[in-house]
N, C-alpha and C positions, 0 to 999 in steps of 0.2 A: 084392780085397774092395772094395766099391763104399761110401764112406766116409758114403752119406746113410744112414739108418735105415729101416723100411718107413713108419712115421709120416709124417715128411718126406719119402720117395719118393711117398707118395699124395694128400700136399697136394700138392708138387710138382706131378705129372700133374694134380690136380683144378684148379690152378692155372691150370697150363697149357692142358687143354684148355678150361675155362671162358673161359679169356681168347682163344683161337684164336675160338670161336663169337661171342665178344662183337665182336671185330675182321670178321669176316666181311663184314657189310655193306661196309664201305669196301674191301673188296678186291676183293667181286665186281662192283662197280659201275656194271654195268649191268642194275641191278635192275628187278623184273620188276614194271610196274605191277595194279594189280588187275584191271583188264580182260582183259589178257594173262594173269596166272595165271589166269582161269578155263578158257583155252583150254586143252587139251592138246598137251604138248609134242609134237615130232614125234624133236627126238634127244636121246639122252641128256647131250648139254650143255647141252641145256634144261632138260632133266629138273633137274639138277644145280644149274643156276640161280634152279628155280622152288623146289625142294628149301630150297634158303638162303633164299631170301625169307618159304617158310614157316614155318622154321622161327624165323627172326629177324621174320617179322611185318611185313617192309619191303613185301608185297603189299597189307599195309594190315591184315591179321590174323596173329596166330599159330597156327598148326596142326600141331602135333609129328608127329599122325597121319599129315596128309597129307604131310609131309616126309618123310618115313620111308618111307613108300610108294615116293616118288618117288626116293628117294637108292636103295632097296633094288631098283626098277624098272633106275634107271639102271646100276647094279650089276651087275646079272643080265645086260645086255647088253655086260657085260666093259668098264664106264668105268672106267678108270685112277684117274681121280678119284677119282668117286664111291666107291671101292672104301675110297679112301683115306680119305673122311669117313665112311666105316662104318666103318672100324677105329679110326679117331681115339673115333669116339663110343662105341664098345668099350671102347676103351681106359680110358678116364673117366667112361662112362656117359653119356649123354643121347641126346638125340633120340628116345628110347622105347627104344633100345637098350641089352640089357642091360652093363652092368658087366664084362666077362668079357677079360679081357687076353690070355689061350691064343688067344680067337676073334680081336681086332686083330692078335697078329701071325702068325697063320695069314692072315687075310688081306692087311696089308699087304705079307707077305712074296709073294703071287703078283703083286703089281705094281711091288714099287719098282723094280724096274731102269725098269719105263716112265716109271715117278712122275721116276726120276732123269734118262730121256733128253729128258722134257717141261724139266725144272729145266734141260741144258745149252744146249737150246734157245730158254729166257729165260724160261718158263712162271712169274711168278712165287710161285703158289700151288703150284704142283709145286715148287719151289724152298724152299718154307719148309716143306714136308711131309716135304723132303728132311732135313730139318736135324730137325724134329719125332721124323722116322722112327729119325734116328741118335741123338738123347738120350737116345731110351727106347726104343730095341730091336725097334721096328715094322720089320719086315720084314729087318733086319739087325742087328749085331751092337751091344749098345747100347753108349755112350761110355762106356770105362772112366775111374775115377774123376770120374764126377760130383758136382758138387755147383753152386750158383750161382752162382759162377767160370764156371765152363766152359759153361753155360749161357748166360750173360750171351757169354762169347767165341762161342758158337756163332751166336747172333742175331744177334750187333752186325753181319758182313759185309749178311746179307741187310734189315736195318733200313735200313742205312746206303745202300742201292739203290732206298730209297722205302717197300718194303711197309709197309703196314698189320698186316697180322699180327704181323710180326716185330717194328716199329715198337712195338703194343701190347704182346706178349709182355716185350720186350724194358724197356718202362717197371716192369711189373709186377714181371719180376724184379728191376731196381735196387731195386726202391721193397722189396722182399723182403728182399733184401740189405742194406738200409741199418737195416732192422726188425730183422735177427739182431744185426749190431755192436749200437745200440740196445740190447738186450737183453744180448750179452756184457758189454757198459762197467760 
């Protein structure tokens, strides 16, 4: 019995993946300036990159639509990635995508072995999708007894390696945790 409730399992995830997208920019960091986003990508790690810029606005606008397009573009040509920022946004909702957690881990599950073989190869956004994927049951089996303990254990490795993601993630949750004590005292 997984000891969060669905209440806090769904702040949780909304938690989480809001902070994953907020964190984005700094991790994909070689962001696409607006010139460049007008062009069309040619692969879909462009796609993917131009995707994040639109949809964080770092092209100099924000455009949900055309992120979406591009993330689901890129997608469609079997990006590991990309696959993996469509299930993510499933997962929690955004990007124009719906809300729908059966569809994230139907589709996380046809990539995480890639997602996972990108992460031992140092990928480090494959790396923190990896750890994402195993919290909450994206494409594998999710961590039993979760709660913001193990959460906070799960990030702190890959934080503690630089990422941005996990870096953010991983404040959010202290700052979380320190809000429930708070609140038991």
């Amino acid at each position: 019995m997984n000891p969060l409730n669905n209440t806090t399992r769904k702040k949780s995830r909304r938690l989480l993946a809001g902070m994953l997208v907020l964190s984005a920019m700094a991790t994909m960091g070689n962001s696409t300036s607006l010139a460049q986003a007008t062009q069309t990508p040619t692969s879909s790690a462009e796609m993917v990159r131009q995707a994040v810029d639109y949809y964080l606005g770092t092209g100099g606008a924000v455009d949900e639509r055309r992120a979406m397009e591009l993330f689901t573009k890129a997608q469609e040509q079997g990006d590991a990635m990309a696959t993996m920022w469509v299930a993510v946004f499933h997962f929690g909702g955004g990007c124009g995508f719906a809300d729908d957690q059966d569809r994230a881990r139907q589709l996380a599950k046809g990539v995480i072995d890639q997602v996972a073989e990108l992460a031992r190869q140092g990928d480090a956004d494959a790396e923190f999708f990896r750890v994402y994927a195993r919290l909450f049951g994206l494409g594998i089996e999710p961590e039993p007894n979760l709660n913001l303990g193990r959460i906070i254990e799960a990030l702190r490795p890959v934080a503690e390696k630089g990422h941005p993601f996990a870096q953010e993630n991983l404040a959010g949750f202290y700052a979380a945790a320190a809000a429930s004590e708070a609140d038991a005292a």
